[in-house]
C-alpha positions in Angstrom: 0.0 0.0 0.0 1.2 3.6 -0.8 0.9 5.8 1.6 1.8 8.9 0.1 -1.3 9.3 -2.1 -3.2 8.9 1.2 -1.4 11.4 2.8 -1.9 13.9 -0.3 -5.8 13.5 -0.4 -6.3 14.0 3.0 -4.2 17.3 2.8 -6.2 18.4 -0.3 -8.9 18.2 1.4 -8.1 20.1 4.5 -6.5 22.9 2.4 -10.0 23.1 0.5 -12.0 23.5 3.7 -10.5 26.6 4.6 -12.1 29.8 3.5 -9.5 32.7 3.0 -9.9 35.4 5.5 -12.4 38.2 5.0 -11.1 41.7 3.2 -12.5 44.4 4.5 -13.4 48.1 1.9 -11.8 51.3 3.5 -13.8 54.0 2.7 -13.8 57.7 2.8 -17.0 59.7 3.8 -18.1 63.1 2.7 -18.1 65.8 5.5 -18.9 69.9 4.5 -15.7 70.8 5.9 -12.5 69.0 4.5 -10.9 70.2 2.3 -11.1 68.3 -1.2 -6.9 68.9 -1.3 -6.8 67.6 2.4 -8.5 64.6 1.1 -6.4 63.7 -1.8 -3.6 63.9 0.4 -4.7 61.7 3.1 -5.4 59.3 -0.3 -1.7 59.5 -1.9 -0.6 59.3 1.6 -2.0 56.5 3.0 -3.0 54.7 0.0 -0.5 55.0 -2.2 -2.6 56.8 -4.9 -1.2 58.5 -7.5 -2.7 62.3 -7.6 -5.0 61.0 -10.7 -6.3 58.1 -9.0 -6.6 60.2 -5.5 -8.4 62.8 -7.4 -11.3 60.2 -8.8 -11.6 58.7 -5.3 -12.4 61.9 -3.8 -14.6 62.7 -6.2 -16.5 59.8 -6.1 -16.8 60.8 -1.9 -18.0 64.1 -2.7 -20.7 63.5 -5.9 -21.4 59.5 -3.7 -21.0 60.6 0.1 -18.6 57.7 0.3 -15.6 56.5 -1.4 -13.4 52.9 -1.6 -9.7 53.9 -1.1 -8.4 50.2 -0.7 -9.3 46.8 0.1 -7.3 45.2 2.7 -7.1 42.0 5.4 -8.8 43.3 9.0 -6.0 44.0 10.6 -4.7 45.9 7.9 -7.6 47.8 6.9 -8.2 49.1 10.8 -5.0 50.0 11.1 -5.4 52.6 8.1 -8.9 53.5 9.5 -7.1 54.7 12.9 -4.2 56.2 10.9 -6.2 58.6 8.4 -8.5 59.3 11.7 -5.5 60.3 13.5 -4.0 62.3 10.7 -7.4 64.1 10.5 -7.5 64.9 13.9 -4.4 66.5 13.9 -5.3 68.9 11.3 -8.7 69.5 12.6 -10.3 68.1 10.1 -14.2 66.0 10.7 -13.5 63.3 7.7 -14.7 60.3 8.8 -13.0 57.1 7.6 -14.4 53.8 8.5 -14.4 49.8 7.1 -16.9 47.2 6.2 -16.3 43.6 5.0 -15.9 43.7 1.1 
């Protein structure tokens, strides 16, 4: 008997039981108050946009009341949520940047 093939199947389907994590969206929400340049920035800066790309995603939050800047594992995605909140904060800013499961 060959035991290898056993071993194989058995691994196959383990590895196919398991669902890949959930991504989560990071999205931008419109305020009255930031300034459109403030949130391009926070989108090249964080997101690694270039100024084109930054440019139709905060457009998209200011014609949509919400825009997708990335989508990201949990861990990452929160971790940019606190970051562009934090950044915000510090310039006195209200955008509001939050993240739902894709």
């Amino acid at each position: 008997m060959s035991t290898k093939h056993d071993e194989s199947t058995v691994l196959e389907q383990q590895e196919q039981k398991l669902k890949p994590p959930p991504l989560y969206q990071v999205l931008l929400l419109n305020d009255d108050y930031t300034p459109m340049e403030f949130v391009v920035a926070v989108l090249q800066t964080f997101f690694g946009m270039g100024r084109e790309k930054a440019t139709q995603v905060m457009l998209n939050v200011h014609r949509e009341g919400r825009g997708v800047c990335g989508v990201y594992p949990r861990d990452v995605a929160a971790t940019k949520v606190e970051q562009v909140l934090e950044f915000a904060r510090q310039h006195q800013h209200p955008l509001q940047c939050v993240m739902e499961e894709a």
